[in-house]
C-alpha positions in Angstrom: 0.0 0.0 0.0 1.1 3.4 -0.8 3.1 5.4 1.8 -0.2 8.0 2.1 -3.1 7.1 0.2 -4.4 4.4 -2.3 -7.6 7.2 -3.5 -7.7 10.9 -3.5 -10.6 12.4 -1.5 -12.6 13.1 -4.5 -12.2 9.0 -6.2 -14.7 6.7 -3.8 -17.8 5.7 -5.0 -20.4 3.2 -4.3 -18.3 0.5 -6.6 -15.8 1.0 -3.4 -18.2 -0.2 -1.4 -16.0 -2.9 1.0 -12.4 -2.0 -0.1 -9.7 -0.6 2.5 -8.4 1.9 1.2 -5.8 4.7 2.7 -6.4 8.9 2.1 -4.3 11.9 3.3 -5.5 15.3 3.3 -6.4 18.4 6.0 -9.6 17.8 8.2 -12.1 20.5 6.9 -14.4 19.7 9.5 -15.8 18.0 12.6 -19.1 16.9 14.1 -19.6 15.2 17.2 -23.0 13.0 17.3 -22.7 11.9 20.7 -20.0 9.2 20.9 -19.7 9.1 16.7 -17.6 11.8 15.6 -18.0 12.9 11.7 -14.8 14.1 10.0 -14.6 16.3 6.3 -11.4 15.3 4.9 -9.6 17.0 2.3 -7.3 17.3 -0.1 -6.4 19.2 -3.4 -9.1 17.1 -5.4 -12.1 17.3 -2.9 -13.7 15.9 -0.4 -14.7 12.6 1.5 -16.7 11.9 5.0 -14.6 10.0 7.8 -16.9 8.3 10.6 -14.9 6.9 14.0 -17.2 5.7 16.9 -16.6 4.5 20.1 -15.0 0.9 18.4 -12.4 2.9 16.1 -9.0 3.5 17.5 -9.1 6.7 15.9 -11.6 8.2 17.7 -9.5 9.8 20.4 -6.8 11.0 17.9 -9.4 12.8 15.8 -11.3 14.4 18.7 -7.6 15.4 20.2 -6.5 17.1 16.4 -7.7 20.9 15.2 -9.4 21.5 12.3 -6.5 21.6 9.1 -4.3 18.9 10.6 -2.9 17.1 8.4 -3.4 13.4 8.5 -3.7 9.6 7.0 -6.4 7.4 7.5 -7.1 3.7 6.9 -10.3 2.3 6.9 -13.0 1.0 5.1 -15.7 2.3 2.6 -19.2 1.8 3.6 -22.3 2.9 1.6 -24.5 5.8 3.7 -27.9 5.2 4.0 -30.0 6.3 1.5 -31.5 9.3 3.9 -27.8 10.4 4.2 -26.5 10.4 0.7 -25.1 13.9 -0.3 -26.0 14.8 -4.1 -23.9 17.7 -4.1 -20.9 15.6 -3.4 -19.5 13.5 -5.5 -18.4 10.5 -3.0 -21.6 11.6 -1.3 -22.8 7.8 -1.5 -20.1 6.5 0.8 -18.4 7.2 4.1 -14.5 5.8 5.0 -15.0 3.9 8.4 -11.6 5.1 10.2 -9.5 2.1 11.6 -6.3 4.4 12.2 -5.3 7.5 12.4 -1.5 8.5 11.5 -0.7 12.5 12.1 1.3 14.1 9.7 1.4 17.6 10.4 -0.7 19.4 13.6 -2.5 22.6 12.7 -1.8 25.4 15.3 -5.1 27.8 16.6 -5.7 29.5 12.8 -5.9 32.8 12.0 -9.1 32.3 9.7 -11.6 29.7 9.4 -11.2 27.7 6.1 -14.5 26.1 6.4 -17.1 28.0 5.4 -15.1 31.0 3.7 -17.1 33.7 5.6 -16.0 37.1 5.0 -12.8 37.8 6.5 -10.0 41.4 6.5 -8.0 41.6 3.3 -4.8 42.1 5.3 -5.1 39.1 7.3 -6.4 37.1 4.3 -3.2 38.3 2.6 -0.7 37.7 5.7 -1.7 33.8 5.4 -2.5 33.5 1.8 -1.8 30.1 2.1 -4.4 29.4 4.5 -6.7 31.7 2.6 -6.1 29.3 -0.9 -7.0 26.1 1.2 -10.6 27.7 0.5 -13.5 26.3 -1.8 -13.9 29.4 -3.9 -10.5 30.7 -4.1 -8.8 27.2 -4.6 -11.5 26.7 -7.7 -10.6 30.2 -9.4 -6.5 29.4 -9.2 -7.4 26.2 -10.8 -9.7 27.7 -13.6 -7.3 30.1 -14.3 -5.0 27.5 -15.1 -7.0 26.1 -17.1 -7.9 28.9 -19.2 -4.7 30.1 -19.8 -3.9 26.2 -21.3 -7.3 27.1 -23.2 -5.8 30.3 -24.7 -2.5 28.6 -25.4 -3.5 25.5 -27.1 -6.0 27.8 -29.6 -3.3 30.3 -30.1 -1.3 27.2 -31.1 -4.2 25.7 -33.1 -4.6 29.0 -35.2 -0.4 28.5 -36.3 1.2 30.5 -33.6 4.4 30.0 -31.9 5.1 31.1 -28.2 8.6 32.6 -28.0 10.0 34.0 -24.9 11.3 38.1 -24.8 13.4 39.1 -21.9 12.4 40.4 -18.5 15.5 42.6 -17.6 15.1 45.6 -20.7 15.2 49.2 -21.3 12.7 51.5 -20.2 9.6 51.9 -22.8 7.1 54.7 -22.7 4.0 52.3 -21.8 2.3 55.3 -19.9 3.4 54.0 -16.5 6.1 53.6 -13.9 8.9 51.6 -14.5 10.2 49.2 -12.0 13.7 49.5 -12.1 16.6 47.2 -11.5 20.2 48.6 -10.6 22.9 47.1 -12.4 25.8 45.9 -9.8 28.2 45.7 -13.1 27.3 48.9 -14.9 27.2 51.5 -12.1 24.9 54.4 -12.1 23.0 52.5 -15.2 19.7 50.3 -14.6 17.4 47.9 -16.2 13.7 48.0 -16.5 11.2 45.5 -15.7 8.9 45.1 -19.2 6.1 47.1 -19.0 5.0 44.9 -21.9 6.9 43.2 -24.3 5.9 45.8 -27.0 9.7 46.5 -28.6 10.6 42.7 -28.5 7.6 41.3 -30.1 7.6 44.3 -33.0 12.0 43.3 -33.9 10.7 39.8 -33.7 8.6 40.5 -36.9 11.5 42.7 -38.4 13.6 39.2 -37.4 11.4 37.6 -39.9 9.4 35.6 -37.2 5.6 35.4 -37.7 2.5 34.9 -35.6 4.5 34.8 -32.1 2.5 34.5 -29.0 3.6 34.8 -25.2 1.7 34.6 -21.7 3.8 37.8 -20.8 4.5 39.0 -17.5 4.4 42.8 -17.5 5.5 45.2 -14.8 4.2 48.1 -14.3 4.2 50.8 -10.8 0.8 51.8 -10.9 -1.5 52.5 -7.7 -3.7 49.3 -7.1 -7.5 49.5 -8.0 -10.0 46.5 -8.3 -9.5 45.6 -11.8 -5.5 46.4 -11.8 -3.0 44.7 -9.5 0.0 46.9 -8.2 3.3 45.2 -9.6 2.7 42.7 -11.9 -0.2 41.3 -14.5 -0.1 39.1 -17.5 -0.7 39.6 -21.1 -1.5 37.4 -23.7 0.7 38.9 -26.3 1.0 38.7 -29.8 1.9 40.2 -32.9 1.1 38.8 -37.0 3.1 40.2 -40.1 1.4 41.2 -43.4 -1.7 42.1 -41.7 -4.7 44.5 -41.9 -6.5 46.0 -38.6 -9.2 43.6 -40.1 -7.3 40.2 -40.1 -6.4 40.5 -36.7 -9.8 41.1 -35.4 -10.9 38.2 -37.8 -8.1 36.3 -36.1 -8.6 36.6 -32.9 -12.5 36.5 -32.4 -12.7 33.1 -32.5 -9.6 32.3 -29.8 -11.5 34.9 -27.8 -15.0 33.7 -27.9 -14.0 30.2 -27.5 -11.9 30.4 -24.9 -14.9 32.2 -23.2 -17.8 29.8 -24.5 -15.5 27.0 -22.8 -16.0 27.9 -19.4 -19.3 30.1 -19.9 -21.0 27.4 -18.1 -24.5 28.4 -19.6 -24.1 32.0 -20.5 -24.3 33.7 -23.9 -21.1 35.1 -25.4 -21.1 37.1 -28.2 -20.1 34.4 -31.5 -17.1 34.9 -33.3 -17.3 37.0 -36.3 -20.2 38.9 -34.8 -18.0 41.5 -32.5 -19.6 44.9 -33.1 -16.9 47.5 -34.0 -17.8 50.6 -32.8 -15.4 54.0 -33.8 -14.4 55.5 -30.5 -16.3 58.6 -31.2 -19.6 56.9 -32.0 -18.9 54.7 -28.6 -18.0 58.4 -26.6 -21.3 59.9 -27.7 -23.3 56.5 -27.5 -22.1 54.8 -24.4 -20.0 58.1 -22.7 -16.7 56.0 -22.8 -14.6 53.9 -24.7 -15.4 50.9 -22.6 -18.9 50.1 -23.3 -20.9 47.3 -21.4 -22.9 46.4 -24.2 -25.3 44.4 -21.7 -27.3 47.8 -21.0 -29.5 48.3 -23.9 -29.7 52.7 -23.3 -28.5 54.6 -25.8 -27.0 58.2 -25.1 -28.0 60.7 -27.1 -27.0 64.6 -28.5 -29.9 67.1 -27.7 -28.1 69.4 -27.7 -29.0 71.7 -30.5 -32.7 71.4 -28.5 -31.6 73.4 -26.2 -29.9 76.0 -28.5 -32.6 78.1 -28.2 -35.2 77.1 -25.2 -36.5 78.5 -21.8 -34.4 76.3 -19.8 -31.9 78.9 -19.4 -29.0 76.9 -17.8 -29.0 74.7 -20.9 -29.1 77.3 -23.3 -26.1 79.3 -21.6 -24.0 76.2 -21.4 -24.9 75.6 -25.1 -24.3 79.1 -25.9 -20.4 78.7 -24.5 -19.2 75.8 -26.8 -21.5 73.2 -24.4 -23.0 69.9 -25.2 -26.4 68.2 -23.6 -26.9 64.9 -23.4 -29.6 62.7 -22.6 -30.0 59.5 -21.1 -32.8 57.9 -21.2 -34.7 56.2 -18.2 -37.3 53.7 -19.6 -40.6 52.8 -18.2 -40.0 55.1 -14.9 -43.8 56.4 -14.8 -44.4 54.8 -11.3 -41.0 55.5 -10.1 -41.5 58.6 -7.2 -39.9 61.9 -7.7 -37.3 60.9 -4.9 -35.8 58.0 -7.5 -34.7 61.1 -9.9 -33.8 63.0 -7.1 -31.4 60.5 -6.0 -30.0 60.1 -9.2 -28.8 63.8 -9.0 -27.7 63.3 -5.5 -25.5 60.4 -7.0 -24.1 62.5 -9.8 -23.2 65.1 -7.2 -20.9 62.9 -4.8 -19.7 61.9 -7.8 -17.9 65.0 -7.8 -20.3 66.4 -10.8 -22.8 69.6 -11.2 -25.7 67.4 -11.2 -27.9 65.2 -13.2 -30.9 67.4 -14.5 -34.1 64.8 -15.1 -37.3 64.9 -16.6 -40.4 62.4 -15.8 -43.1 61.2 -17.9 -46.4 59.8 -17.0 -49.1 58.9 -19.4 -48.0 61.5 -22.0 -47.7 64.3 -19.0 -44.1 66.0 -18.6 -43.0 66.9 -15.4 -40.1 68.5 -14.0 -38.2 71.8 -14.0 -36.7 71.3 -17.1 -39.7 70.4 -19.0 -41.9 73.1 -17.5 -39.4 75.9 -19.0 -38.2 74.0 -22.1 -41.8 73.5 -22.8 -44.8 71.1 -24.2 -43.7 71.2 -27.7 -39.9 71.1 -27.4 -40.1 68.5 -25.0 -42.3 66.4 -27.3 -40.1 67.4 -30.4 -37.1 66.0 -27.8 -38.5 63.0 -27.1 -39.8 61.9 -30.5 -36.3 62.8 -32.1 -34.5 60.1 -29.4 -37.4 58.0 -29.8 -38.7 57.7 -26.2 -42.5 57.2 -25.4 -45.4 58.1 -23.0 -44.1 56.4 -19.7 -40.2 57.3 -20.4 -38.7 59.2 -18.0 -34.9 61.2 -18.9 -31.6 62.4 -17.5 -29.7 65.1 -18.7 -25.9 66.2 -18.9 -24.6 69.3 -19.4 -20.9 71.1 -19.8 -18.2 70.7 -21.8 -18.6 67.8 -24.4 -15.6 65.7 -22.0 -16.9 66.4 -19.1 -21.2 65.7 -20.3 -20.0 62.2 -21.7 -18.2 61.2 -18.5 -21.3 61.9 -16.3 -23.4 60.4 -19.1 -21.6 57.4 -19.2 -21.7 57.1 -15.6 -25.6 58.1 -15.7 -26.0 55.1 -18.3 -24.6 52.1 -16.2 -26.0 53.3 -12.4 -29.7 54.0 -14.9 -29.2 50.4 -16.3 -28.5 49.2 -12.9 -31.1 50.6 -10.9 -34.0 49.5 -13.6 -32.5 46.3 -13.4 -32.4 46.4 -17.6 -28.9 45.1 -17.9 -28.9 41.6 -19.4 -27.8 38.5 -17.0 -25.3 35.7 -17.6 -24.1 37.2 -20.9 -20.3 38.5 -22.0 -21.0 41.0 -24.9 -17.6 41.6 -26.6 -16.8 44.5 -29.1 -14.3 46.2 -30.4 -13.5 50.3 -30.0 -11.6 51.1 -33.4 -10.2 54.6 -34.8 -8.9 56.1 -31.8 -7.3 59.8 -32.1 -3.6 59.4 -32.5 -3.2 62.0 -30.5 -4.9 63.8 -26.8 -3.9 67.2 -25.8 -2.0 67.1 -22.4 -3.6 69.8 -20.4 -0.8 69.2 -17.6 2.5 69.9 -20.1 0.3 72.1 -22.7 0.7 70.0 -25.6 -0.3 67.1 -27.7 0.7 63.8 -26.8 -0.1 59.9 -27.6 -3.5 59.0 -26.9 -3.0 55.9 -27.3 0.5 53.4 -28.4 3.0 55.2 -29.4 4.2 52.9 -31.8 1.1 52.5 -33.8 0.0 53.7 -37.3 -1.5 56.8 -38.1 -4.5 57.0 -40.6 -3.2 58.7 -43.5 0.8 58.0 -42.9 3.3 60.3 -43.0 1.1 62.7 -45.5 -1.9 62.7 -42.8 1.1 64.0 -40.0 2.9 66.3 -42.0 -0.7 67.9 -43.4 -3.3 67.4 -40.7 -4.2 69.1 -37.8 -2.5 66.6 -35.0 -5.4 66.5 -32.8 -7.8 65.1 -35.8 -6.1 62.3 -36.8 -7.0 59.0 -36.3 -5.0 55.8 -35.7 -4.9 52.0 -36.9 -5.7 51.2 -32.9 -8.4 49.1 -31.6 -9.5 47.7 -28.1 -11.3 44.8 -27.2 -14.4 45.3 -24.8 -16.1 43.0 -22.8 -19.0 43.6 -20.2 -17.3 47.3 -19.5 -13.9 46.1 -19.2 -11.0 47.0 -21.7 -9.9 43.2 -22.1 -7.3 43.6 -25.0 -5.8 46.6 -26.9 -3.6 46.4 -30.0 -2.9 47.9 -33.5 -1.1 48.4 -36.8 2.5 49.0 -36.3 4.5 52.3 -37.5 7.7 50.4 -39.4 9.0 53.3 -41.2 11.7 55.1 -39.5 11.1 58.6 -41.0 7.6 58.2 -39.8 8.0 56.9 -36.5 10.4 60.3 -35.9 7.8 62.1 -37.5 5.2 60.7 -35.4 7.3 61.7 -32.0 8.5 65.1 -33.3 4.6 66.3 -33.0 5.2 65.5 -29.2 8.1 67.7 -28.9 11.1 64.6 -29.1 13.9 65.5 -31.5 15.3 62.6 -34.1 18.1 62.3 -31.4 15.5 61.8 -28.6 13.9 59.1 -30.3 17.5 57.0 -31.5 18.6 57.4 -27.9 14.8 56.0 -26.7 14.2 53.6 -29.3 17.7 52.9 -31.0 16.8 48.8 -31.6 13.8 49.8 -33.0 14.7 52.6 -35.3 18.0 50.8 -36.1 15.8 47.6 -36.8 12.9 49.9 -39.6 16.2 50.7 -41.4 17.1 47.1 -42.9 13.8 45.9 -44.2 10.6 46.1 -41.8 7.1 43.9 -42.5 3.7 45.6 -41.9 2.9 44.0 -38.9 0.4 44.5 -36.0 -1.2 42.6 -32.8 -2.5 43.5 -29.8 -2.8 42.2 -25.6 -5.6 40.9 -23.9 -5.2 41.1 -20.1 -5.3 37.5 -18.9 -6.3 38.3 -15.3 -9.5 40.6 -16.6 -10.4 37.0 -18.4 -9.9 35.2 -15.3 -12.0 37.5 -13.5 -14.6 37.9 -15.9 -15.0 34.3 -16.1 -14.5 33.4 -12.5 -18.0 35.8 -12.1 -15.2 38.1 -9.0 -14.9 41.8 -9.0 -11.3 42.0 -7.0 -8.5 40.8 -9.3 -7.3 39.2 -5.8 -9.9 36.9 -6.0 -7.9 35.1 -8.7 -4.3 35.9 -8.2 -2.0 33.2 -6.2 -0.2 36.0 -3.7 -1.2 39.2 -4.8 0.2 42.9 -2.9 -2.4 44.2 -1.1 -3.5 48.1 -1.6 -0.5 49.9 -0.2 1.5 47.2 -3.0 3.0 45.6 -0.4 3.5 41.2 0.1 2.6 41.1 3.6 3.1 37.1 3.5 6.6 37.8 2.2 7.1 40.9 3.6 8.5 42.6 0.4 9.1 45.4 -0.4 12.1 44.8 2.0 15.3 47.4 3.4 18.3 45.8 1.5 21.0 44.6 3.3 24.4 47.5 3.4 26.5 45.0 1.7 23.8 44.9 -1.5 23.6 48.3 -1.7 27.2 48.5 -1.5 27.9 46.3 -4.5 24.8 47.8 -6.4 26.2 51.5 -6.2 23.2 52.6 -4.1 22.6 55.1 -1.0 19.5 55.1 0.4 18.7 58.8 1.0 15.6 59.0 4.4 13.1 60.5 4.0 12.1 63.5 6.2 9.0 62.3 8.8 5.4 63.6 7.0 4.0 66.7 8.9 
């Protein structure tokens, strides 16, 4: 018999019926019936009941061991009766009479309960991840992530693309975050970067006469941590195709995407390949009030604003007047919703940090509100038939600059959508957001900038940079959506050298700047560069959409917690004087905060 176990706590079933057999795991559980003690043993693979009673030598060891002690146990498998067979286990016909009891390892007071995952703090979940992973929910999502990362390999493979490794210790890249960088004890003074993303790599690879590469990347990146991004580290599934439109690679990767998701859907609709909406990033802005639509919410923003050009709601017609937009969102069947529900609504929009949210209701035909009582009867019902609403339809308004308005009316959308409960269930509804501007205007430094990837295509090429206004040009970039989440964002690569300087001189870089910068690259467009593009779907945003969580942590294996710090590790760390020493560092203290 094998040293710890003949059967894994998720193999016995009624066929078993008879045999000895041995099992290790951690006992999940006790209950004492009065002189017959039940016991929930478990290991990696699941779970199976243990019963000791007053004839088992075992008895005395169990009752004397804590819950998550690790032990053996020989015995032998008995059916339950039929009025104690557990359906929603799978050796729920069976029990394992325990005849001895050897301990392996003996669990300490814990921390936090494992049985019964009730709600627990972050920090000390975090402290003793380990203990935290022995749970149900948690230990399911590590192991579907696996497996959906082996999903999105083997189609990536399928589809006749190769998975090539690019280096971790590189040069700095302009990702549009923080480098984490790592000192170089041989080069003094001089550090390396942690990959943001493998971006530079994956493009030479092309020039290198590679095609369709693919990596499960690790990136880096120093950004504060927030729900949907971790602090530190994430992974990317990366890739990159030569001799390819914008169009092939959507046409390419719809299919891995969809059926990876329609692989663990587990019953809920996912948008078929080849039917992806693409959506112009203006159209989704004035639509949807951001580039990351959840296409779930069936309301549709709309323009009114050259209603209230000329109109008696003053306020509207002022903000017009100075360059404004207005924009409406509607609030379907809201005739029996109270006066306090819109009210709300504005109260919302104003701890939101916004003006406010103006509203009008509708009830049986009748208008109500301030807005519609000065706007008036006919330009109400001139509104309203022009966006389509009907007789019981109520509507929210947003006002102010055409930035600010679609921010709030994005907002207004989803919390509308979620508070009539019209947002469709059990569904992922991908798109993709296509023609982004090439280029934003930087408030902060007072001058244009990339909106997007600096290395991608403009619309037009060099003619379109050297001719066009810089803010109205558009770029060969695209992002996936999902449910509201950016999920993957790629585009058309800028090979030529003249135009990729071209490109960064409209920033304010020189030629010099951008061979000191990008030297592989620009060397690299000089000797013969494909047309290539590809793009980078968050792997962890998969996971989490997937695994139905709204906390990245909730499928991460040690994650930082949200001052980015590993308190089961207890990184970041002071290094030792003799590291510094031989790295060329001084730590300089920091004065005490006031």
């Amino acid at each position: 018999m094998h040293a710890y176990r003949t059967h894994k706590c998720a193999e016995l079933r009624a066929s078993n019926v008879g045999d000895t057999v041995r099992l290790s795991g951690w006992i999940h559980r006790k209950r004492d019936h009065g002189g017959v003690l039940f016991v929930d043993l478990r290991d990696h693979y699941g779970m199976t009941q243990i019963v000791a009673d007053s004839d088992s030598p075992a008895l005395p060891i169990l009752e004397g061991l804590r819950l998550e002690s690790v032990v053996t146990i020989d015995g032998d498998v008995k059916a339950r009766s039929e009025a104690t067979v557990n359906p929603n286990l799978p050796t729920g016909e069976i029990e394992l009479f325990a005849r001895s009891v050897t301990i392996l390892s003996k669990s300490e007071e814990l921390p936090l309960p494992v049985a019964g995952e009730q709600e627990y703090p972050e920090e000390t979940r975090l402290k003793y991840r380990f203990l935290d992973l022995r749970r149900e929910t948690l230990h399911a999502n590590i192991v579907k992530r696996t497996q959906i990362i082996r999903e999105t390999r083997r189609r990536m493979e399928d589809i006749g693309f190769t998975e090539y490794s690019t280096p971790i210790l590189t040069a700095s890249s302009p990702e549009g975050a923080r480098d984490f960088l790592v000192p170089s004890r041989i080069h003094p003074g001089k550090f390396f970067a942690l990959p943001q993303a493998p971006q530079q790599y994956k493009q030479l690879l092309m020039v290198a006469g590679f095609d369709r590469y693919f990596q499960i990347a690790p990136c880096f990146r120093d950004e504060d941590p927030r729900a949907d991004r971790l602090p530190g580290e994430f992974y990317q599934l990366d890739l990159e195709m030569s001799f390819v439109t914008q169009e092939e690679v959507w046409d390419t990767m719809e299919p891995v995407m969809a059926g990876v998701f329609e692989s663990f859907a587990e019953g809920r609709k996912v948008t078929p390949a080849g039917e992806f909406p693409r959506i112009p990033y203006s159209k989704a802005m004035l639509d949807y009030g951001t580039d990351k639509p959840d296409l779930r919410n069936p309301i549709i923003i709309h323009d009114v604003t050259e209603h209230f050009r000329t109109s008696g709601f003053g306020l509207f017609e002022r903000i017009v007047e100075g360059g404004g937009v207005v924009r409406a969102i509607p609030a379907p069947g809201t005739a029996e919703k109270s006066r306090k529900f819109f009210d709300d609504m504005n109260d919302w929009a104003r701890s939101e940090g916004h003006a406010g949210l103006g509203y009008v209701t509708r009830k049986g035909g009748e208008f109500g509100g301030p807005i519609a009582k000065n706007h008036g009867e006919e330009g109400m019902k001139a509104l309203y038939e022009a966006i389509g609403l009907g007789p019981d339809d109520g509507c929210f308004f947003a006002a102010g600059k055409e930035d600010q308005a679609a921010k709030l009316a994005g907002a207004a959308r989803t919390r509308t959508g979620e508070q009539l409960d019209v947002i469709e269930k059990d569904a992922f509804r991908f798109c993709w957001i296509i023609d982004f501007p090439f280029y934003e205007w930087s408030e902060e430094e007072k001058k244009v900038d990339f909106a997007h990837n600096p290395f991608s295509m403009p619309q037009g090429g060099l003619e379109a940079l050297e001719t066009q206004d810089p803010l109205t040009i558009k770029a060969f970039q695209y992002d996936m959506v999902c449910n509201g989440y950016e999920l993957a964002s790629g585009s058309i690569r800028n090979q030529h050298p003249d135009l990729m300087v071209k490109a960064f001189e409209l920033t304010g870089l020189t030629q010099a700047d951008v061979e000191e910068r990008f030297g592989g690259m620009y060397r690299a467009f000089q000797y013969g560069a494909p047309p290539h593009g590809g793009m980078a779907a968050g792997v962890d945003r998969m996971v989490m959409l997937l695994c139905g969580v709204q906390n990245l942590r909730e499928i991460t294996l040690f994650p930082m917690n949200q001052r980015a710090e590993d308190l089961l590790m207890g990184a970041p760390s002071p290094a030792m004087a003799k590291q510094l020493r031989e790295l060329h560092i001084r730590v300089v203290e920091q004065p005490p905060k006031a």
